[in-house]
N, C-alpha and C positions, 0 to 999 in steps of 0.2 A: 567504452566508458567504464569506470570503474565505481562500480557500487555496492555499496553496504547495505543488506537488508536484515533488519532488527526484529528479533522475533523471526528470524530465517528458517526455524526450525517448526512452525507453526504450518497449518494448511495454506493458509493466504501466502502468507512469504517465502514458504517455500515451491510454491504453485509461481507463482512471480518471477522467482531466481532461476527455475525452471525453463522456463521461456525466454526471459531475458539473454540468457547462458547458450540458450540453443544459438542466437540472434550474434554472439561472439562477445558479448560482454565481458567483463570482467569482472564477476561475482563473487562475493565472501557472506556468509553467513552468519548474523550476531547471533549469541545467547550471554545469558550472565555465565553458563557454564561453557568454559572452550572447548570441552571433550561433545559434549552433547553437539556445538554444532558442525564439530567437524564429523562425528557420525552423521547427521543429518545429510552436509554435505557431500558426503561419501555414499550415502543411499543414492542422490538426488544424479551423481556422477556415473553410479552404473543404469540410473535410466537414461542418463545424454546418449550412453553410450558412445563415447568418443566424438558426439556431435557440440561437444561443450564441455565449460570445466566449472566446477564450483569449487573453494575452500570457506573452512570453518574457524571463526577465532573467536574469542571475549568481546562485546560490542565497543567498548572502548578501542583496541585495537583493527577492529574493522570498521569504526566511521574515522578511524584517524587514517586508514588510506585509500580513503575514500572518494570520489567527486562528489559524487550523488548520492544520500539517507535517505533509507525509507522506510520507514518504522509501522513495521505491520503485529502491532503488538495487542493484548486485552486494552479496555478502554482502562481498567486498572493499574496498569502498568504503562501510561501513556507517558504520564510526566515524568513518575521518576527514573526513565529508560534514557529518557532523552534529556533529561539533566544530570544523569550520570556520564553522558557524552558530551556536555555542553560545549566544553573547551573544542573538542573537535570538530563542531558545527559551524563555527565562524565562520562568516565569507561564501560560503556552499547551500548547497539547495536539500531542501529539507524535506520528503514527500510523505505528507500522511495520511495514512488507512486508515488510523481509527475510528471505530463507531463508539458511543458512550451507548451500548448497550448493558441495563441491569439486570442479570440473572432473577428470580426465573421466570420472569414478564419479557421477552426477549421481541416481542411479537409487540409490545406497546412501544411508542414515542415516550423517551423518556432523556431529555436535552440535560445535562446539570446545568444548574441555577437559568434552564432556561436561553441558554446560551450554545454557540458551536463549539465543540470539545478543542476543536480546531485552532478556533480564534481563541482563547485561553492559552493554549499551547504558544502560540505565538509570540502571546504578551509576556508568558513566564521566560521565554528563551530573549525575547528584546529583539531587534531592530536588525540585528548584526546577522541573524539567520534567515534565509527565506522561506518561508514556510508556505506546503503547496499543499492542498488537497485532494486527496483523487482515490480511484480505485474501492472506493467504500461500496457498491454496489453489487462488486463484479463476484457471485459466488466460488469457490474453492475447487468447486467439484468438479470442472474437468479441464481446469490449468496444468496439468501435469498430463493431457493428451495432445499430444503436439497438434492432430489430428481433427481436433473438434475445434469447430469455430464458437467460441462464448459468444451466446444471444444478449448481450448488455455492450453500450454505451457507455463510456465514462465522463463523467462531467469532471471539468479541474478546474478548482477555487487559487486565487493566491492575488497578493496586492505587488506581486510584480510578472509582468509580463515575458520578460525574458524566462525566467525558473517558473512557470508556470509552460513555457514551451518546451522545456526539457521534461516535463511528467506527458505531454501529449503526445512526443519522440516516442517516450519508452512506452506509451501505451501502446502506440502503433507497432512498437517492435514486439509486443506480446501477442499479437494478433488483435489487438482490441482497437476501437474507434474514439475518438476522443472528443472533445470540443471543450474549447476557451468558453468557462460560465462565470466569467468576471472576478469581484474580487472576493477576497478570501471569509467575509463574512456570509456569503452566498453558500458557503459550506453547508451551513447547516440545517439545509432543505436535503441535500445529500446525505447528510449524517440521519435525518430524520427518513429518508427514504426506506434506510437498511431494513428496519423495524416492519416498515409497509411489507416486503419481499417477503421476509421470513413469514410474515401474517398471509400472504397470496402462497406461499408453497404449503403451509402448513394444513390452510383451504381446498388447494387446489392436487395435494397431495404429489408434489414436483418435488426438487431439490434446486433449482436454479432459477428462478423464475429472473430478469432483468426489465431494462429501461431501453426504450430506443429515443429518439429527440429525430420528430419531422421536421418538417416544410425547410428542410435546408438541402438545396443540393449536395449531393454524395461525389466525390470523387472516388 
């Protein structure tokens, strides 16, 4: 599959592409700056070590060849990331990480207007994009070890069911476990979750603290 991850040059997204890459995808790295992510990419290439391939481009030209967006960007940079790609969103599946976390209270719930950052996002891109929620929980720190199995669950939001089964595809092809949590305004228990985490590791003096979802059998 071929995917564009925005904000590719970041810890999450590039922890993601990372994995994804190892799995045979077809990965590109957005930033606003093409040099940046094609360094980035080129870092991320000598840890595949020939087990995978990333490139680097401007995010416009990597969600335009794109199937699958995944915008693992600041909660600051959410909208106008992805309205600077809008045109290349159409038709395609849209998967987003953001958490609307505010600096330097990172540890409180703090939703804008009250709302999923998610479902906002949605309405500003309109009907024509599918917009999928996921991955907001899954900490950074040890995506880039092929080796470690991440102790987190991913829940994925979205009001279509088909592109909502392509973010639980590529969760499981990161190693991670995933499950259908309805529609897309269900987000924002998840988006509200992050804040919890960061508040248990900061307590608990961990750096990953995650989520697991019982009483469902396991395959």
């Amino acid at each position: 599959m071929k995917i564009a991850v925005l904000g590719g040059t970041g810890k999450e997204g590039s922890g993601l592409a990372y994995r994804w890459a190892l799995k045979g995808h077809a990965v590109t790295l957005g930033s606003r700056d093409a040099g940046k992510a094609q360094a980035a990419a080129a870092e991320l290439n000598t840890l595949l070590a020939g087990k995978g391939m990333t490139q680097g481009a401007a995010n416009r030209e990597a969600a335009a060849g794109a199937e699958v967006i995944v915008l693992a960007v600041p909660y600051a940079a959410q909208q106008p990331t992805a309205l600077e790609v809008k045109d290349a969103l159409a038709g395609k599946v849209l998967i987003d990480v953001t958490v609307p976390l505010m600096p330097p209270k990172v540890d409180r719930v703090q939703l804008p207007n009250g709302e999923s950052a998610v479902v906002a996002l949605q309405r500003v891109l309109g009907e024509g994009v599918k917009v999928v929620s996921a991955f907001q929980n899954v900490s950074a720190t040890h995506l880039k070890d092929a080796s470690h199995v991440v102790d987190c669950d991913v829940l994925v939001c979205g009001d279509d069911a088909a592109a909502r089964e392509v973010a639980v595809g590529l969760a499981h092809d990161a190693g991670l476990r995933a499950w259908h949590a309805g529609v897309l305004a269900n987000s924002i228990a998840a988006e509200a979750l992050t804040s919890v985490l960061i508040a248990l590791n900061k307590r608990y003096k961990v750096s990953a603290s995650g989520i697991r979802i019982t009483g469902i059998p396991r395959d």
